[in-house]
C-alpha positions as CSV (number, residue, x, y, z in Angstrom):
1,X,-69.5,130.1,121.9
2,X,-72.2,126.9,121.4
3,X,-75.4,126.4,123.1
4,X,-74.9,123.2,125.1
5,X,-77.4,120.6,125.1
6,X,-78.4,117.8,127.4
7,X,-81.4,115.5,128.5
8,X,-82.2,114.3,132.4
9,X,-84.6,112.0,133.5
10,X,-86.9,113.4,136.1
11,X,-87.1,111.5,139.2
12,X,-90.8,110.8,140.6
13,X,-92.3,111.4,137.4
14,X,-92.5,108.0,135.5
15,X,-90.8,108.6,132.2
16,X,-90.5,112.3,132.1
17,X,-87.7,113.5,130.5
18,X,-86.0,117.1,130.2
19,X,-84.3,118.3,126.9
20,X,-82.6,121.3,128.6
21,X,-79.9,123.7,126.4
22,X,-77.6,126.3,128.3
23,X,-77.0,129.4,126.0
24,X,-73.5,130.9,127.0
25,X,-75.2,134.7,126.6
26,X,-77.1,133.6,130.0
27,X,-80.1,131.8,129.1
28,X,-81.9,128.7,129.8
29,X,-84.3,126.8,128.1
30,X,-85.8,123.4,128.9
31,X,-88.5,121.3,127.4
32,X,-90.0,118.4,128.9
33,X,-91.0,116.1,126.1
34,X,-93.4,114.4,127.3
35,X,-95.9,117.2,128.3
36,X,-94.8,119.5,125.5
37,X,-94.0,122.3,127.9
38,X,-91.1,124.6,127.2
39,X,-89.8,127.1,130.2
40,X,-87.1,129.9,129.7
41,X,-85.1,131.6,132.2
42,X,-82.1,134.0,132.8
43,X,-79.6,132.7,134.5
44,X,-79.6,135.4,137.5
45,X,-83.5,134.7,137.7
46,X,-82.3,130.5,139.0
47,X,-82.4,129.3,142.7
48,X,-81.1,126.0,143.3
49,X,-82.4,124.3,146.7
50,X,-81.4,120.8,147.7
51,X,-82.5,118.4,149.7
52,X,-80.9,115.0,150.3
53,X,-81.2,113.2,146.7
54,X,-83.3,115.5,145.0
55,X,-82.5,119.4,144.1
56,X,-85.1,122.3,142.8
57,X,-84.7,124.5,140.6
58,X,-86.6,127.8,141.0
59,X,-86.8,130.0,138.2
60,X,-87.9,133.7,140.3
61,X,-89.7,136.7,138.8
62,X,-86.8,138.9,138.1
63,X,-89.0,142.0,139.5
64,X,-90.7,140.4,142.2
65,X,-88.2,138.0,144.0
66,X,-91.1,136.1,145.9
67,X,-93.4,135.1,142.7
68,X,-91.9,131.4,141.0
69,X,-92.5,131.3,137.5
70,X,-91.5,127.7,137.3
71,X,-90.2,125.2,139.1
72,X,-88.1,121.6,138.2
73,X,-87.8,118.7,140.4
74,X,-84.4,116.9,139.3
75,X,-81.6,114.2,140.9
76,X,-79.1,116.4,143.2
77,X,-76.4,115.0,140.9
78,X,-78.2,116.3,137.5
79,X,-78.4,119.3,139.1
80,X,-75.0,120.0,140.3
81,X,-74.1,119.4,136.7
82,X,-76.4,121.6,135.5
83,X,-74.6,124.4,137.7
84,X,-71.5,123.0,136.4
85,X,-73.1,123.6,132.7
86,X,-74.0,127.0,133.7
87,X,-70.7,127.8,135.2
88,X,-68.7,127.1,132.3
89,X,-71.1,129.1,129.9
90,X,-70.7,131.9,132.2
91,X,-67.2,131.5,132.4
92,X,-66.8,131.2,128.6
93,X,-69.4,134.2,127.9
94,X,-67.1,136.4,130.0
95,X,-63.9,135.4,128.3
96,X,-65.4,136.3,124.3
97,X,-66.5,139.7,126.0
98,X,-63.0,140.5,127.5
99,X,-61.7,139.5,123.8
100,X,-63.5,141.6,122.6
């Protein structure tokens, strides 16, 4: 079970660039470079919401549904493979517990 690492460019943000890394036990973490800023998430607390090209991702307040803690603007196809990422570290997570 590895951590899986990978780096998006933003769009509409000249030269931003995300350092995100899945953790299969159902974290997130992602770091934009550029601005130093780190942001953390459970994988339940993750809303994805597209809109033509572009997709956000919305990390809720796992008490209060209607507070955002953070928000990411990315491409729609970044973003469909992050949920692919996800997926398969979700998938993977489950299997070493039923192993178990």
């Amino acid at each position: 079970m590895l951590a899986v690492h990978r780096q998006f460019i933003l769009p509409g943000h000249r030269g931003l660039h995300a350092d995100v890394t899945v953790i299969p036990t159902g974290e997130l973490e992602v770091n934009i470079k550029e601005k130093n800023n780190s942001l953390k998430a459970e994988f339940e607390d993750l809303y994805f919401f597209s809109s033509g090209k572009a997709t956000d991702i919305v990390c809720r307040d796992p008490v209060s549904h209607d507070e955002v803690r953070w928000q990411l603007h990315m491409a729609s196809d970044d973003a469909r493979e992050l949920a692919k990422m996800i997926e398969s570290a979700e998938e993977e997570f489950e299997i070493l517990m039923r192993d178990l």
